[in-house]
N, C-alpha and C positions, 0 to 999 in steps of 0.2 A: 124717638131715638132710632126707628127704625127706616128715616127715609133714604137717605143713604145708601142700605144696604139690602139689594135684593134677596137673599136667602133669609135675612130676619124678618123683611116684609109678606114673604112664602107663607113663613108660619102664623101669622095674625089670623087671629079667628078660629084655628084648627085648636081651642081649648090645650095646647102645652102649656107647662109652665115657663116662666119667664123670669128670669132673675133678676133681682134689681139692686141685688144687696152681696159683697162677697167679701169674705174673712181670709185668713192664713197667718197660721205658725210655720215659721220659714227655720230651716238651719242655722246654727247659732245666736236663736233669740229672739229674733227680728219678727215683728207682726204687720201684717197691712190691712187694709179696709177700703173698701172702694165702693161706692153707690151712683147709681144715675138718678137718684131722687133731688139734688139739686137741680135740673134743667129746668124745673120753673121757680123763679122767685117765691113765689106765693106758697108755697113746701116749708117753708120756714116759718109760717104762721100755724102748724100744724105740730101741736103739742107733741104727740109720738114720734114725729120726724125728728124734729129738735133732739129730744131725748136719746134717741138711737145715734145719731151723729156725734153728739153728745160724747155719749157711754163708749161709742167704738175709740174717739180719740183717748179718753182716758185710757182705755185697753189698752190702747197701742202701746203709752207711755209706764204702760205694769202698774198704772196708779190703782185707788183702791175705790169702788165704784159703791154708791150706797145701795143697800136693800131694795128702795122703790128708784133706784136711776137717779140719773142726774136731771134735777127740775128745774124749770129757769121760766123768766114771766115769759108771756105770750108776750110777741113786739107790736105795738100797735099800727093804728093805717098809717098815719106818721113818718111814723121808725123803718116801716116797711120802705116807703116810699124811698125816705131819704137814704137809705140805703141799697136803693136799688142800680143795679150797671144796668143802663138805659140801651136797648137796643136802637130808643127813637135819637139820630142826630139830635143834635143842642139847636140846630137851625128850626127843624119842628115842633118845639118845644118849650112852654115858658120856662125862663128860668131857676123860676119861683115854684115849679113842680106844679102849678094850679089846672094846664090843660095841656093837653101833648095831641099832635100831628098825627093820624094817621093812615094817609095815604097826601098825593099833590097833583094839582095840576098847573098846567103852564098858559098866562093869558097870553097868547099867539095872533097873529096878524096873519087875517085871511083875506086872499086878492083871487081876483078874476081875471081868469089866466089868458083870455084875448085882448084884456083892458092895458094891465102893467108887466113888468117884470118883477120876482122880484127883488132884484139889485134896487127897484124905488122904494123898497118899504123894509129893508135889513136893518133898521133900527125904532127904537121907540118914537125916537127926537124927526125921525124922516116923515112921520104921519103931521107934524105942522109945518112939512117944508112947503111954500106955495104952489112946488112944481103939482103935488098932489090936491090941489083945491077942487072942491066938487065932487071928492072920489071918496068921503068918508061918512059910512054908516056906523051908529052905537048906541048903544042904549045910553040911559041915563048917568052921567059923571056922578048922581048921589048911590047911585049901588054900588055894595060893598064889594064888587070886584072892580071895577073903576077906579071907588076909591082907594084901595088897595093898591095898584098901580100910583094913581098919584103922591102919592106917598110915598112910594117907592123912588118913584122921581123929586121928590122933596131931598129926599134924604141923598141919594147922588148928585142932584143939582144946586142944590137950597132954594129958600124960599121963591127968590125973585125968576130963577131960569123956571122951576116949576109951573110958574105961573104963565110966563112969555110960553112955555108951552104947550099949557093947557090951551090958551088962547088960538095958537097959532093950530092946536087941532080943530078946535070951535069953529075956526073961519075956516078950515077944509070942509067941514061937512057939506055933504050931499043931502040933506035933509035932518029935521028936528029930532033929536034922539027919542026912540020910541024902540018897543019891545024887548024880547030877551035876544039872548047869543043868538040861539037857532033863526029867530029872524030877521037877523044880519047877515048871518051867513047867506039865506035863501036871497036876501036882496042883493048881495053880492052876484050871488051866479045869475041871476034876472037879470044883471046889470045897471040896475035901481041905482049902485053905485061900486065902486071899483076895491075897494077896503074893509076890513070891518076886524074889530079887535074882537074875541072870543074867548073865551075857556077852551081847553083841548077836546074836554068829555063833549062836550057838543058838536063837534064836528066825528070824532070816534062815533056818536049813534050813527052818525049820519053813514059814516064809513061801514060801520056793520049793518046796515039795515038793507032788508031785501024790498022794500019799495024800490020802485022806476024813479019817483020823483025825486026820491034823496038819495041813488044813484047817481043822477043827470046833474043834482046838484054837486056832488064829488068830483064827477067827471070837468067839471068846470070850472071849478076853484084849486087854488092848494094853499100850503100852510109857510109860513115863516115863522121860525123861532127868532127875535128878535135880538140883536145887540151880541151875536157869535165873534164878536171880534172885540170886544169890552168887557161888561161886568155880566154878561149873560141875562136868559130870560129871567122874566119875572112869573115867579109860581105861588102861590097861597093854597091849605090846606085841605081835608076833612077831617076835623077833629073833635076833641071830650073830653070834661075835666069832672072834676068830682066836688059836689056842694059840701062847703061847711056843714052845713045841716042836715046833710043825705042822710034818711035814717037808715038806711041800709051800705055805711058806712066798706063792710066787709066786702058784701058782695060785688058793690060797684067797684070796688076795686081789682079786685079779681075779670069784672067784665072787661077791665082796662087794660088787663095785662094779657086776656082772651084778644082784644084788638091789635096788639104788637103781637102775636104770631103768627107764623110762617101763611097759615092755613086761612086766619081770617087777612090777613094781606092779601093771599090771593081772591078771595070774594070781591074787595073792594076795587081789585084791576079789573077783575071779568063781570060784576057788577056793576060800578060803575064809572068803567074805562078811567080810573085814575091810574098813578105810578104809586107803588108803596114806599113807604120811607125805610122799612127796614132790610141793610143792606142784603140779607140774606133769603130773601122773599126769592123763588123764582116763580117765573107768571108770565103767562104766554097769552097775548091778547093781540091779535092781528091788527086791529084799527092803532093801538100804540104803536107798533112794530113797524106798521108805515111810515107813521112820520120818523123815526127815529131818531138818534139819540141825540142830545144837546145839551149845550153848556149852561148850569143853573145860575142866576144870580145867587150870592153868597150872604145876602141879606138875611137876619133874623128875621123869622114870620113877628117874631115879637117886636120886631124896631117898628112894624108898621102903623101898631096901634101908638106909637108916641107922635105919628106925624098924621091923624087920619080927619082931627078938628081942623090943623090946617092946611088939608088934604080939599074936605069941605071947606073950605072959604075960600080957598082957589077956584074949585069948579064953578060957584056960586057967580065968583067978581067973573071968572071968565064966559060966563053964558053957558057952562054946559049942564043944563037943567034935567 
């Protein structure tokens, strides 16, 4: 409560009291009640809290409040949930409440800045145009960022253009898809070949790191966020859901609602150079800060598991192994 405010934040730690709870009988009648013990959801699972909130609204009302308070069932993980006002956008998050988003990154197109411009790769559909044959490095079309992407292009293109473009990337490449992100990027600035699709966080280490070699490589490349003029880039998650069978039903849930705050959002920027989903995070991370800001595709994270078997059956028929 106290980020906000520099004089409340002064006294943290200096052992004063701190109020959390305030009363009044006002002139002619009138009572109020006011607490900050609602700011976390998870306070409502808290039998005394309940009660105290409870008992204060009857006050207010001069109704008549029983001996041991006013009791009411504990709500369960459930009830909690379903009742929860979701800090996490509806785009990070299934709709069915089973796992929520939280943090993103954006798969980005990285070029080799003496090879292209990049006006030749400002969209997704530009990496199969033939002007770029020769010039494209990637890892495997069956990993779940790839596939993730195609899919994504399923789903704005349909089946058939998905496919003609899988393909039309397949015949760009500059060699057999091999390795992870970082070692596309590196074959990028080598010149091994002139493109290469990434995750953002992968270039971000590269950008913070105090090696010479993944300097030289920064100094060499740069980044495109793809499709700024259409439906925007394409980003997928880090996320967590909670099992049927979790036996520690309570806790994990509470660990979930620790990861939608302000404080563990910022860990996951400056940990691991992602963007937080929640709008009220601030987070200051220089490698993000570079590339800066861009226009998201508007896609569910969730539409993409509906198109990701024919996602894989595209990458399959179109070679990219």
């Amino acid at each position: 409560m106290a980020r906000g405010n520099p004089e409340v934040r002064a006294q943290i730690g200096k052992n004063h009291p701190e109020h959390v709870m305030w009363v009044s009988e006002n002139e002619g009648g009138s009572r109020g009640f006011g607490t900050t013990g609602a700011h976390f959801h998870v306070n409502w699972a808290q039998d005394d809290f309940r009660k105290v909130v409870l008992n204060s609204v009857v006050w207010i009302a001069k109704g008549e409040i029983p001996e041991n308070g006013i009791e009411t069932k504990r709500p369960t993980v459930d009830e909690m949930l379903a009742n929860h006002d979701e800090k996490i956008p509806a785009k990070y998050r299934d709709p069915g409440g089973n796992w929520f988003g939280f943090s993103y990154r954006a798969r980005v197109i990285v070029y080799n800045k003496s090879m292209i411009a990049p006006a030749d790769v400002a969209t997704y559909e530009s990496l199969a145009d033939p002007k770029n044959k020769g010039r494209i490095c990637t890892r495997s079309g069956s990993h779940p960022y790839n596939l993730s992407l195609i899919a994504s292009e399923v789903a704005h293109l349909g089946d058939a253009k998905a496919e003609a473009w899988a393909k039309g990337v397949v015949a760009n490449m500059a060699r057999t898809p091999k390795g992870g992100d970082s070692d596309q990027i590196k074959a990028v600035a080598a010149g091994e070949c002139a493109i290469a699709l990434s995750n953002t966080y992968y270039y971000a280490r590269l950008v913070r790191s105090t090696q010479p070699a993944d300097r030289e490589v920064v100094a060499k490349t740069g980044v495109v966020f793809p499709d700024q003029s259409s439906y925007g880039t394409h980003v997928n998650i880090s996320g967590a859901g909670l099992l049927k069978n979790a036996p520690h039903k309570e806790n994990a849930r509470k660990f979930l609602e620790y990861l939608a705050s302000d404080a563990a959002q910022r860990y996951f920027a400056d940990g691991n150079n992602e963007w937080p989903v929640v709008a009220s995070a601030r987070v200051s991370n220089p490698a993000l800060d570079t590339m800066g800001e861009f226009k998201i595709d508007p896609l569910p994270i969730a539409s993409y598991g509906k198109y990701t078997a024919e996602a894989q059956k595209i990458a399959d028929r179109a070679g990219w192994r």
